[in-house]
N, CA and C of each residue as an Amber inpcrd file, in Angstrom:
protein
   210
   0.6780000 -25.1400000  12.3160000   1.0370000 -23.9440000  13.0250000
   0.7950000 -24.2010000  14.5120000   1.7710000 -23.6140000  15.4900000
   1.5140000 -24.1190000  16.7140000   1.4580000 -22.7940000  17.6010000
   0.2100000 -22.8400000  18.6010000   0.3190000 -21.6600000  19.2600000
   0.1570000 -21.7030000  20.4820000   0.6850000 -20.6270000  21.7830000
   0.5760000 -21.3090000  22.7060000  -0.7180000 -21.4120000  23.2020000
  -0.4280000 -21.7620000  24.2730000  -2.3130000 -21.9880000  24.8980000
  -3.1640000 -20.7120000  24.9630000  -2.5550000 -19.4090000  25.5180000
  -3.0140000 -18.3160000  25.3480000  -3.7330000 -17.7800000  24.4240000
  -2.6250000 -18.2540000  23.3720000  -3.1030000 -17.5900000  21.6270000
  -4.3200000 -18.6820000  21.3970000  -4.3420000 -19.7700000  21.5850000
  -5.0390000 -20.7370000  21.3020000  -6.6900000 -20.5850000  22.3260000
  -6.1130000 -20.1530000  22.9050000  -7.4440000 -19.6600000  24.0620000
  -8.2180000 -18.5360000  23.7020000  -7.7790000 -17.6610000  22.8220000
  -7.6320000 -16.2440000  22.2430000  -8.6730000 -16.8290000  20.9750000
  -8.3660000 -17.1530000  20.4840000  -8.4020000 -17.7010000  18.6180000
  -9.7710000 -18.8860000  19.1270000  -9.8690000 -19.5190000  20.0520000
 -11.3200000 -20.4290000  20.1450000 -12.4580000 -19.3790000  20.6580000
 -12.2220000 -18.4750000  21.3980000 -12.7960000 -17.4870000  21.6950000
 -13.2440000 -16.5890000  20.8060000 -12.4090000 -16.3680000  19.9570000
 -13.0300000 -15.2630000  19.0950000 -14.0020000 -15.9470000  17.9360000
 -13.1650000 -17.2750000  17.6380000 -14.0330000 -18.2290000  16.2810000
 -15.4830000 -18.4750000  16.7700000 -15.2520000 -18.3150000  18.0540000
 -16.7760000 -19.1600000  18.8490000 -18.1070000 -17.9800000  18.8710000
 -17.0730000 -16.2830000  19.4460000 -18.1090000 -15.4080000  19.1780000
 -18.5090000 -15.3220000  17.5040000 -18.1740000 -15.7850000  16.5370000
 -18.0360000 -15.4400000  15.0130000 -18.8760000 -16.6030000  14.6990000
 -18.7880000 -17.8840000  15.6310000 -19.6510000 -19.1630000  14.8070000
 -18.5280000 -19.5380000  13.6300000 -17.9290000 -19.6340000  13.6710000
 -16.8340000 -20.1740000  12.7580000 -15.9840000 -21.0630000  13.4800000
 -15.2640000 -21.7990000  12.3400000 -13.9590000 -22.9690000  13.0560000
 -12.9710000 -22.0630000  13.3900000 -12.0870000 -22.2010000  14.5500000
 -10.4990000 -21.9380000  14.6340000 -10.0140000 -21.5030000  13.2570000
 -10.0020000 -22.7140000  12.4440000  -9.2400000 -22.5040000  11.2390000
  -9.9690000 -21.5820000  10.2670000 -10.7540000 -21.2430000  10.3840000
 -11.8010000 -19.7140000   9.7630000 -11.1250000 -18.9050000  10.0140000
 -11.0330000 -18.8460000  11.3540000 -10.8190000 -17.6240000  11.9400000
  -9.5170000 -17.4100000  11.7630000  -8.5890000 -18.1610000  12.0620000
  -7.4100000 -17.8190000  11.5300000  -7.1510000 -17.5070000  10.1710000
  -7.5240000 -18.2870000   8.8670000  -7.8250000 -17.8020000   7.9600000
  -8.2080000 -16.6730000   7.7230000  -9.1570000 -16.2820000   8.4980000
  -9.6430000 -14.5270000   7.8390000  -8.7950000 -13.8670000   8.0650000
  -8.3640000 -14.1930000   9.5350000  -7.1570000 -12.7990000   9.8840000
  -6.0470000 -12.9250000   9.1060000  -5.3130000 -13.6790000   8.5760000
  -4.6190000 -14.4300000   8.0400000  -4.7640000 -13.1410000   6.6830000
  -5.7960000 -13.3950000   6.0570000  -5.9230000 -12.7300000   4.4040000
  -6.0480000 -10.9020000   5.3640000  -6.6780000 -10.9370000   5.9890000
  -6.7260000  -9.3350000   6.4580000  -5.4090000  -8.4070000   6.5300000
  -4.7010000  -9.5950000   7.2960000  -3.2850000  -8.7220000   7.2850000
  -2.3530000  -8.3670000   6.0060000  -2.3090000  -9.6850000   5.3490000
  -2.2100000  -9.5980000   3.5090000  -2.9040000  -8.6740000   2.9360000
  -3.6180000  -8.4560000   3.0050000  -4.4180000  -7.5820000   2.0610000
  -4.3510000  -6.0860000   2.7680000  -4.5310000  -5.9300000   4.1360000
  -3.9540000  -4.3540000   4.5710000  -2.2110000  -4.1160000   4.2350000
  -1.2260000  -5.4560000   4.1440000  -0.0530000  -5.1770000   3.9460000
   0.1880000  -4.6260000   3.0200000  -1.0090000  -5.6070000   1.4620000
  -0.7600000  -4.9270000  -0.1710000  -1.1110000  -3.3250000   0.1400000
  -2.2720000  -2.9090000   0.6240000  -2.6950000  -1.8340000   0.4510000
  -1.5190000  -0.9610000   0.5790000  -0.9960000  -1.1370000   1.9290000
   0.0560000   0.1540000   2.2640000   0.6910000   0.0610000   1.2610000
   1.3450000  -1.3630000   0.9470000   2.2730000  -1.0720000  -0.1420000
   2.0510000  -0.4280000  -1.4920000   0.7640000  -0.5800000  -2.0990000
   0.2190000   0.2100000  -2.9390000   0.6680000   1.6990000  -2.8180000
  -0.1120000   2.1850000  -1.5760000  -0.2160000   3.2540000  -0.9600000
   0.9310000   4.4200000  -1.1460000   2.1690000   3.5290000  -0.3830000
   3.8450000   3.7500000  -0.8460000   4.1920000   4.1750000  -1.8710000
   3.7000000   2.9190000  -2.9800000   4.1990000   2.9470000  -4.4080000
   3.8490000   4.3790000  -5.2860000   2.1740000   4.5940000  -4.9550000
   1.6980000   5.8380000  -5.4230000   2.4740000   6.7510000  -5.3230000
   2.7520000   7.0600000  -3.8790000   2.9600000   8.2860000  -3.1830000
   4.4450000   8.9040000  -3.7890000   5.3820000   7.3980000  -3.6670000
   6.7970000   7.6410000  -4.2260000   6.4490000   7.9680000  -5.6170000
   5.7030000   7.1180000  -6.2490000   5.9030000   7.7050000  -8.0360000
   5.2660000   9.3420000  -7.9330000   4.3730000   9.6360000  -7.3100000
   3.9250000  10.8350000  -7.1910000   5.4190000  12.2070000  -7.1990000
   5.7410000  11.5480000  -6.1020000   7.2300000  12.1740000  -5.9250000
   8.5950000  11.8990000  -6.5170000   8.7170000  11.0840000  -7.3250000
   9.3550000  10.9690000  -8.2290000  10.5530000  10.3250000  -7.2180000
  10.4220000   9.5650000  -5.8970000  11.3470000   9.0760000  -5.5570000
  10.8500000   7.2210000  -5.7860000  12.5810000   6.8180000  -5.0520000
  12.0840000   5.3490000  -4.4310000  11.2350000   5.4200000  -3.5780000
  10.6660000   4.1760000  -3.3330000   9.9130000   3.8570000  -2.2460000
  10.7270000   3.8390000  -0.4970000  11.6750000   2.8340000  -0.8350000
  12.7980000   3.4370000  -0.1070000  12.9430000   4.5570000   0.2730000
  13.3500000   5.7500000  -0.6050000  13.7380000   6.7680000  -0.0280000
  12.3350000   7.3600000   0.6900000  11.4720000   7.3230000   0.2330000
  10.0770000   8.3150000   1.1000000  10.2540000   6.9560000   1.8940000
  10.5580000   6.1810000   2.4210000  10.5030000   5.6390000   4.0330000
  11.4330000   5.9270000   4.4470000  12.2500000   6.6060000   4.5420000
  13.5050000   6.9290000   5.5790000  13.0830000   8.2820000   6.1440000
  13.3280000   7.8340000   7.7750000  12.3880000   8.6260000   8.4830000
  12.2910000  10.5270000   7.9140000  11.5590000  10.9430000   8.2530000
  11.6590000  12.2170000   8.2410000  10.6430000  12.7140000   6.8970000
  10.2180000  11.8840000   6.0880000   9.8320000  12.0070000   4.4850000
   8.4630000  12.3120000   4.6590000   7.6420000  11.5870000   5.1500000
   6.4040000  12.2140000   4.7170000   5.6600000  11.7130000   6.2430000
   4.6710000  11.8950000   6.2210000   3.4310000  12.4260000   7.7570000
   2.6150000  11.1910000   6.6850000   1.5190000  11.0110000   8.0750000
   0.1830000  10.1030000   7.5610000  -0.4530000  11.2860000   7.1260000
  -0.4760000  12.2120000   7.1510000  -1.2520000  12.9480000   6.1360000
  -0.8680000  12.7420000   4.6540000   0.1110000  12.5130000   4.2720000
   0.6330000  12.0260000   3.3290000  -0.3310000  11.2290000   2.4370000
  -0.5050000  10.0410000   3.3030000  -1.5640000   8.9630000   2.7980000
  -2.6130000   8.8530000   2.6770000  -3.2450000  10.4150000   3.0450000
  -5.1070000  10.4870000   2.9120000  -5.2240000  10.6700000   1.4230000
């Protein structure tokens, strides 16, 4: 994976406050975003079977509020 110097300046910085390698650190964030992605999608899935639609359809704008998702 190649990043620019910025990101790379970013990512030694943060591994370094954590005491971890680069590749830790990318790793964690890495599974964090996966695993908040499943959630929503979970989240979705509920909400639509709740409502007896697609998932699809409760995402087309206008369908439901983040209140929705508490």
């Amino acid at each position: 994976m190649q990043f620019t110097p910025a990101e790379k300046a970013a990512i030694m910085a943060h591994s370094a406050s954590l005491a971890i390698s680069h590749d830790e650190c990318v790793r964690q964030a890495a599974t964090e975003r996966a695993q908040l992605w499943q959630r929503e999608q979970d989240a979705y899935a509920r909400l639509a079977a709740q409502r007896g639609v697609s998932v699809q359809d409760l995402l087309r704008r206008g369908c439901f509020t983040d209140d929705d998702l508490s």
